[in-house]
N, C-alpha and C positions, 0 to 999 in steps of 0.2 A: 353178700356181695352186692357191690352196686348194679343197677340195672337202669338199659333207659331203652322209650320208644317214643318214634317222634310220628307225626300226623301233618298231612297237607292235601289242598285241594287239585283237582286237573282241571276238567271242564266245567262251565259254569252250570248247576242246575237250574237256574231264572230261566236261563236261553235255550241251551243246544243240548239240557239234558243233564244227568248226575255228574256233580264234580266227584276229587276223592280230597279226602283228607285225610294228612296223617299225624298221629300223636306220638309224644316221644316223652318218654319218662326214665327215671333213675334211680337205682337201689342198692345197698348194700348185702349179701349175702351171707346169715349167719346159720345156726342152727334153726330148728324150726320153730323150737319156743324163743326165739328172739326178736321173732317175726321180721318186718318187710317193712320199705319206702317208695314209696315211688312218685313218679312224675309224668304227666302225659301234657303232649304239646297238637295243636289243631293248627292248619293252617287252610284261611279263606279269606279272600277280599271282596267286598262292595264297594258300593259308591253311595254317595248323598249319606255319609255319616260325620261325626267328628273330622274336623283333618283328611275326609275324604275319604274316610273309611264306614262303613257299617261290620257288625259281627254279627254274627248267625250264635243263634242257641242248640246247647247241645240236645238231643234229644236222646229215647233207649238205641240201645244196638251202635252204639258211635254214629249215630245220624245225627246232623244238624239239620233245623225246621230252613225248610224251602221256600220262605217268603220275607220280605223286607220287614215283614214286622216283629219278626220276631228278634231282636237284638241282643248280642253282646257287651260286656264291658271291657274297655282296654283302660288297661295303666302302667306307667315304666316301671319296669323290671330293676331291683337291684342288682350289681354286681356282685361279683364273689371275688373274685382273682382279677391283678392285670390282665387284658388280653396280647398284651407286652411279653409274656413270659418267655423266656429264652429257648423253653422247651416248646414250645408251641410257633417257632417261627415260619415264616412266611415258603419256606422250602419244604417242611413237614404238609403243610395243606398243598403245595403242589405237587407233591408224592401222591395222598392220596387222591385229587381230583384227575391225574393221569391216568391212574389208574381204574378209579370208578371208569372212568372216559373210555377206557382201554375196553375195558367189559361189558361198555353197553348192549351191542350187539348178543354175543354170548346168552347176557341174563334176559334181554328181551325173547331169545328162542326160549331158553327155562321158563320165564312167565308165562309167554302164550301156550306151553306145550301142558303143563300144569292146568293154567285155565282151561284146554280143550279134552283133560283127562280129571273132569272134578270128583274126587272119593268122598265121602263121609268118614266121618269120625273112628279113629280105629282100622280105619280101613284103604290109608293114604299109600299101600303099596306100590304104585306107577312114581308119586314125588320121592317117596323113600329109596328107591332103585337112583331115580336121573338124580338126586342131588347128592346125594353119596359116592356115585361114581362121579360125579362134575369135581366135588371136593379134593377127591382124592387123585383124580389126574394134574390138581394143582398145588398139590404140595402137602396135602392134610391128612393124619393118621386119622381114619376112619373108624369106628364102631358102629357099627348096622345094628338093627333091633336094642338099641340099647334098655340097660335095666329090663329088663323082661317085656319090655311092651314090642310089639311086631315092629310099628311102623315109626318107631321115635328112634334117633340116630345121634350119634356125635362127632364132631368134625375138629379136629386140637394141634395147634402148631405150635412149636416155642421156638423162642428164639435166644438163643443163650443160654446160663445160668440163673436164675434167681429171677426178682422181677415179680411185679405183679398177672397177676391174671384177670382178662375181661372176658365175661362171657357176653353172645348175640343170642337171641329165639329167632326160628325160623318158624312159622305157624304153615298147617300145608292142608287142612282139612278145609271140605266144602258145603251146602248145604243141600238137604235135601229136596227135589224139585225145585231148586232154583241155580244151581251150580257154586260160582266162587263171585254169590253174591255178597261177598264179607271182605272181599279182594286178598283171601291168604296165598294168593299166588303172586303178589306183591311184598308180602310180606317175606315171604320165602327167597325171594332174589335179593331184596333188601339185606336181610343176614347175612345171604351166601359173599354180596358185595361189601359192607362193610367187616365182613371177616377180610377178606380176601387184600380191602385196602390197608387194613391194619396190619396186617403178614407183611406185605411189601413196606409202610410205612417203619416199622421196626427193625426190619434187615439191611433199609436204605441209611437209616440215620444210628444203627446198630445199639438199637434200647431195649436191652434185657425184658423179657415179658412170655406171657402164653396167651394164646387169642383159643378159646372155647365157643364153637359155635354149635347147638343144641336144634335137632329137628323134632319141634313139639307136636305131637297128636293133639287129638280131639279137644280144640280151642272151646267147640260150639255143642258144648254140654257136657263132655265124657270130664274134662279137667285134668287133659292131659300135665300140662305143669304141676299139676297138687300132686299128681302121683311122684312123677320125679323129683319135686321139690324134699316128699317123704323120703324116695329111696336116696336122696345126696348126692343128685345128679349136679345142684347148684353149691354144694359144700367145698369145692375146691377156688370158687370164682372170688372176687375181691368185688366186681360191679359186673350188671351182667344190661346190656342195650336192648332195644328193638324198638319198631314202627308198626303202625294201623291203618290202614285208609280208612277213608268215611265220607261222607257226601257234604258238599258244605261250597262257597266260592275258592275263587285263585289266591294265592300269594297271604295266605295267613295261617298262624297255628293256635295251639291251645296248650296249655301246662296243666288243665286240670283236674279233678279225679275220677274214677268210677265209684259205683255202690257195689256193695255186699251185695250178693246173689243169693237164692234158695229154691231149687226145685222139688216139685213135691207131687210124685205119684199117687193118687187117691182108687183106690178098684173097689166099690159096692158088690154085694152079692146080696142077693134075693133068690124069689122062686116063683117061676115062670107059671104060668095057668090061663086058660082060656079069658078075654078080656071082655067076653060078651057073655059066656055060659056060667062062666064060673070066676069073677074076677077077683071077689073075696080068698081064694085058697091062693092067692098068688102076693107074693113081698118085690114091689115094685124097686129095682136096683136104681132105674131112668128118677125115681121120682127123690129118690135120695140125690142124685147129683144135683138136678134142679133148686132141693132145696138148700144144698151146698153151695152152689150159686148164686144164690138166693142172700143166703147169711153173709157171702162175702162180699155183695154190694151193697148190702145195707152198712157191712163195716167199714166202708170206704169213709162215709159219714165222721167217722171219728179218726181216719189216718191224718198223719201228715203231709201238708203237702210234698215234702221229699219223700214220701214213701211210694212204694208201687206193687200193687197184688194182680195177676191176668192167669185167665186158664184157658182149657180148650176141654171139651167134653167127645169122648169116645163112646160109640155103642158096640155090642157084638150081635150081628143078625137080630136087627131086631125089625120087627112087622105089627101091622097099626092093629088089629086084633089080638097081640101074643102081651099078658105082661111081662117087660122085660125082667131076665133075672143078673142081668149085669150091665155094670155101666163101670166106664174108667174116667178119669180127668187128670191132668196134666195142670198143675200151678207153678208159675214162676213167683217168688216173692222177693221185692227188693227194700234197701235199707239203705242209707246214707254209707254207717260204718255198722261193723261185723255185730257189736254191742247192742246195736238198735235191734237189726235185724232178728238176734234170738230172743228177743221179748213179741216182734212182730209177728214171728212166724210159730210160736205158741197161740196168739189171739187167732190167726186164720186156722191153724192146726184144730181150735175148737168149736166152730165152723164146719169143718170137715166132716169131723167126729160126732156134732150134736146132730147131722143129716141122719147117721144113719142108725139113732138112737131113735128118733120121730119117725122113722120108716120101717122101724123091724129089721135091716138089712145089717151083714156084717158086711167090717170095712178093715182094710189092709191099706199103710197109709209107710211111705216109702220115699225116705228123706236123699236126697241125693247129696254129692257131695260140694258144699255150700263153695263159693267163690266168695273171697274178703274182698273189702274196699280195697282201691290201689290209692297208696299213700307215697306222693311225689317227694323224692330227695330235693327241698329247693336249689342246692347246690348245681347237681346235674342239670336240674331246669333252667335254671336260669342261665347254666355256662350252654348249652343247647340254641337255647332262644338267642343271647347273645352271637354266638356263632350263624345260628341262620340271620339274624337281621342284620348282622355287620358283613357278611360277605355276600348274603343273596337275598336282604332289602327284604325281606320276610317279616309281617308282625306278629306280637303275639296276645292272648286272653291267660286270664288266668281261670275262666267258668268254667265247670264239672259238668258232666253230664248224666244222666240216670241208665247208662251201660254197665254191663258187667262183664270182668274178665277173669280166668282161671290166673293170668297175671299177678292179680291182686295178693294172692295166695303166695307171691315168692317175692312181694312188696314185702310183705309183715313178716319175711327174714334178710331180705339187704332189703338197698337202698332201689330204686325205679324208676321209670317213666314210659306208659301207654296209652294209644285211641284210635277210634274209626267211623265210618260211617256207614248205613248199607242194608244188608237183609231184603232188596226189592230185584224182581227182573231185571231192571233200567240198571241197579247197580253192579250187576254182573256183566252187564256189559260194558259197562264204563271202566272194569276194571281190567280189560282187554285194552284197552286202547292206549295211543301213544303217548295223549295227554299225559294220560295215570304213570305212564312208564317214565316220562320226562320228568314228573315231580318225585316217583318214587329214586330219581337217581339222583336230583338235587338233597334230598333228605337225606341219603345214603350217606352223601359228605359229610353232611353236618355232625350227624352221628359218630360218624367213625373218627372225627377231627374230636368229638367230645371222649370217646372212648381212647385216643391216643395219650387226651391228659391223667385220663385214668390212671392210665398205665408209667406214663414217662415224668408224670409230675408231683412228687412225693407231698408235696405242699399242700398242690390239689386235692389228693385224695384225703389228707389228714379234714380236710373242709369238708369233702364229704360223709367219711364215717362219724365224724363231731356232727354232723347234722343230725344224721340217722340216731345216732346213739341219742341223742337232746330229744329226741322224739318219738323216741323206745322208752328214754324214762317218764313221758308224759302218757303213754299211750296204756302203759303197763301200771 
C-alpha cells in the first residue's frame, strides 16, 4: 500500500529554542517479500541562502544541525499529475481544511494530554484508551489491542462500496527520561486528523473508499510496525500516510530518506575475585567491553562516511577493588540501505566477539529487530511537496538524513513517506507548544489532500504503484 509522512518546523532553534519538523513520505503496500517505498518530507526556513533561503542538514534521530553552517540543497521538484485534476478540485481542499479547522481545538487537548501522560514503548496504555475512544465517538469502527500487541489499535471507516483504501500511522510512544521528546504526540493527532478529514472529504463529495488508521506502538526501538507489518495489519491498504516532527527552521520540508537500523545487545560474563588479593583467579567482564569499544573505534577508520556505529556500556554492581564479572553494551548500527547494513553489522559483530576471545569471557550477543531504509514513492513526494508549496508557500529538499525508523520496514512493502527531529529536553517541550501544533495542522492538510488522490484518483494511483513497482524491480 502506499504510505506517506510529511515533516515541518514550528519555532525557530537559532532564536527562541527547538523548531519542529515534519517529514512526509509514501508507499505502496504489498506482501512482505515485496517490500516497501517510501518518501519523507522536512520543513524549515532560513535566511541569507539561495533566494533567501538556507537549508539545514539532516542529522540522526530526524534532527537537523542547529547552525547556519550546516546547509541543505534545494531543487524543483518534478511533477507527476495536473494539479488541475477534476478530482482534486478546489471544494475537495475546502472539505478538508474545514474540517482540520473544525478540530483544532479537540486534537490540541489530545496532544497536550498525550504529552502530559508520556508511556514508553509497549506500554502506551493512557493514548491507547483517549484515542480509541476519540475515534470511535466519531464515527470509526474500533479495534483495541490490535493483533495481539496491548497498546496498537485500529480505527476503519468506509464509505460505500468498493474503492480504494488508504491507511494513516498514528505513532504514540515516548522516551525514557525525557518524555515525548520525539514529538509522537503530534504525530498521533496528525493521523487522528487526517483520518478524520478524509471520512468527511469522501462522504462530502460521495467517493467510494476505506480510510484505515493504525495506532502504532513502540516507534523508539520495539518496531512496533515490523511486527504488524508481519501479522497483515498493512495487507488490506492500497497507500498508507503519516508525519514526524523534528527540529530544524519555519516554513520548509524535506522528501528524503532514512538509513537501515540495527541494534545489538552485547552482555560479557567473567568471574569476579578480589582486585588487590587475588586479581589473577578473576576474568574481567569490564575489560571485554572496553576492548569492544576499543575495536569499534578503531573501525571507524575504515567506515563509510554514510555509515554510523554508537553504544553505551552498562555495569552491574560493580566497585573499584572487585573484578567485574559482567558487563552489557548496547550498540546502534546504521547503513544507508538494508544491503549495506548486513555486511556492516557482521564487521562490528566481530569486534564484539574478538573482546571477549582476548579476555577469557563468555559473550551472548542479541540482534534486535533491524529497521530497513525508508525508500520514498517519488510520486507521493512529489504530489505532497507540490500540494504544500502551492497552497501553503512551503519549500522543499530532497537530503536524507542518518535516522531510523521502524517505518522503513512497511516502505519495502508499499509505497511511503517519513521524518523528524528530536531526542533532547528542549525538544519535548517544543513539542507542547502552539507553534508545533499550528504547523502539525498545516501538514495534516497537505496530507490528507495527498491521500484523497490516492483514493479518488485512479490515474493517480496507477503513477504510484508504477513507481513503486519500477523500483521493487531495481531493488530486488
Amino acid at each position: 500500500m502506499p504510505l506517506l509522512s510529511c515533516s515541518f518546523f514550528a519555532p525557530e532553534t537559532h532564536t527562541d529554542g527547538p523548531s519542529l519538523v515534519w517529514v512526509s513520505s509514501s508507499c505502496l503496500l504489498k506482501p512482505r517479500t515485496q517490500g516497501i517505498s517510501d518518501l519523507i518530507a522536512h520543513v524549515r526556513l532560513l535566511t541569507d541562502g539561495q533566494d533567501g533561503v538556507t537549508y539545514l542538514n539532516p542529522c540522526c534521530d530526524f534532527s537537523f544541525a542547529a547552525d547556519k553552517s550546516s546547509v541543505l540543497s534545494y531543487e524543483p521538484l518534478p511533477l507527476y499529475s495536473e494539479k488541475s485534476s477534476e478530482l482534486l478540485t478546489t471544494d475537495v481542499l475546502k472539505t478538508i481544511e474545514k474540517n482540520v479547522d473544525a478540530l483544532d481545538g479537540p486534537l490540541r487537548d489530545l496532544s497536550l494530554s498525550i504529552h502530559e501522560h508520556p508511556e514508553l514503548m509497549f506500554q502506551e496504555k493512557f493514548a491507547h484508551d483517549l484515542l480509541t475512544s476519540f475515534m470511535e465517538r466519531n464515527g470509526f469502527r474500533v479495534t483495541r489491542h490490535y493483533l495481539g500487541l496491548e497498546t496498537a489499535w485500529r480505527a476503519e471507516f468506509r464509505h460505500l462500496k468498493g474503492g480504494r483504501t488508504i491507511g494513516i500511522n498514528s505513532e504514540m510512544d515516548a522516551l525514557q527520561g525525557m518524555g515525548h521528546a520525539c514529538g509522537h504526540n503530534l504525530i498521533a493527532i496528525s493521523g487522528v486528523g487526517v483520518a478524520l478529514a478524509l471520512k468527511a472529504a469522501l462522504q462530502t463529495h460521495n467517493v467510494p473508499g476505506k480510510v484505515v488508521l493504525l495506532g502504532t506502538p513502540a516507534e523508539e526501538g520495539g518496531g512496533g510496525k515490523v511486527i504488524l507489518l508481519e501479522r497483515g495489519a498493512y495487507d488490506d491498504m492500497d497507500a498508507c500516510i503519516m508525519c514526524h516532527p523534528g527540529a530544524g527552521r519555519l516554513n520548509s520540508t524535506s522528501i528524503g530518506s532514512t538509513t537501515a537500523m540495527q541494534a545489538i545487545e552485547v552482555e560479557y560474563f567473567g568471574q569476579s575475585a578480589h582486585a588487590g588479593a587475588a586479581p589473577w583467579e578473576g576474568t574481567n567482564a569490564q575489560d571485554a567491553a572496553f576492548l569492544a569499544y576499543s575495536g569499534v573505534s578503531v573501525l571507524r577508520q575504515q567506515m563509510k562516511p554514510t555509515h554510523r556505529v554508537h553504544g553505551i556500556l552498562q555495569g552491574n554492581n560493580w566497585v573499584a577493588n572487585v573484578i567485574p564479572d559482567y558487563a552489557k553494551m548496547r550498540w546502534i548500527v546504521r547503513a544507508p540501505t538494508s544491503k549495506e547494513l548486513i555486511a556492516f553489522v557482521e564487521r562490528v559483530k566481530k569486534c564484539l566477539e574478538a573482546a571477549a576471545l582476548a579476555t577469557s569471557c563468555k559473550v551472548i550477543l542479541h540482534e534486535e529487530t533491524p529497521y530497513y531504509d525508508l525508500h520514498q514513492n517519488e510520486v507521493l513526494a512529489h504530489d505532497f511537496v507540490n500540494t504544500i508549496g502551492s497552497q501553503y508557500g512551503l519549500l522543499a529538499s530532497t537530503d536524507d538524513t542518518a535516522a531510523s525508523t521502524d517505518f522503513g520496514n512497511v516502505t519495502y512493502a508499499i509505497p511511503t513517506q517519513p521524518r523528524g527531529g528530536n531526542h533532547t529536553p528542549a525538544f519535548a517541550k517544543a513539542a507542547a507548544s502552539k507553534q508545533a501544533h499550528e504547523a502539525t495542522m498545516l501538514v495534516t492538510k497537505a496530507l490528507a489532500l495527498t491521500g484523497f488522490r490516492v483514493v479518488a484518483d485512479i490515474g493517480f494511483f496507477g503513477q504510484v504503484k508504477g513507481a513503486f513497482d519500477a523500483w521493487k524491480d531495481l531493488a530486488d
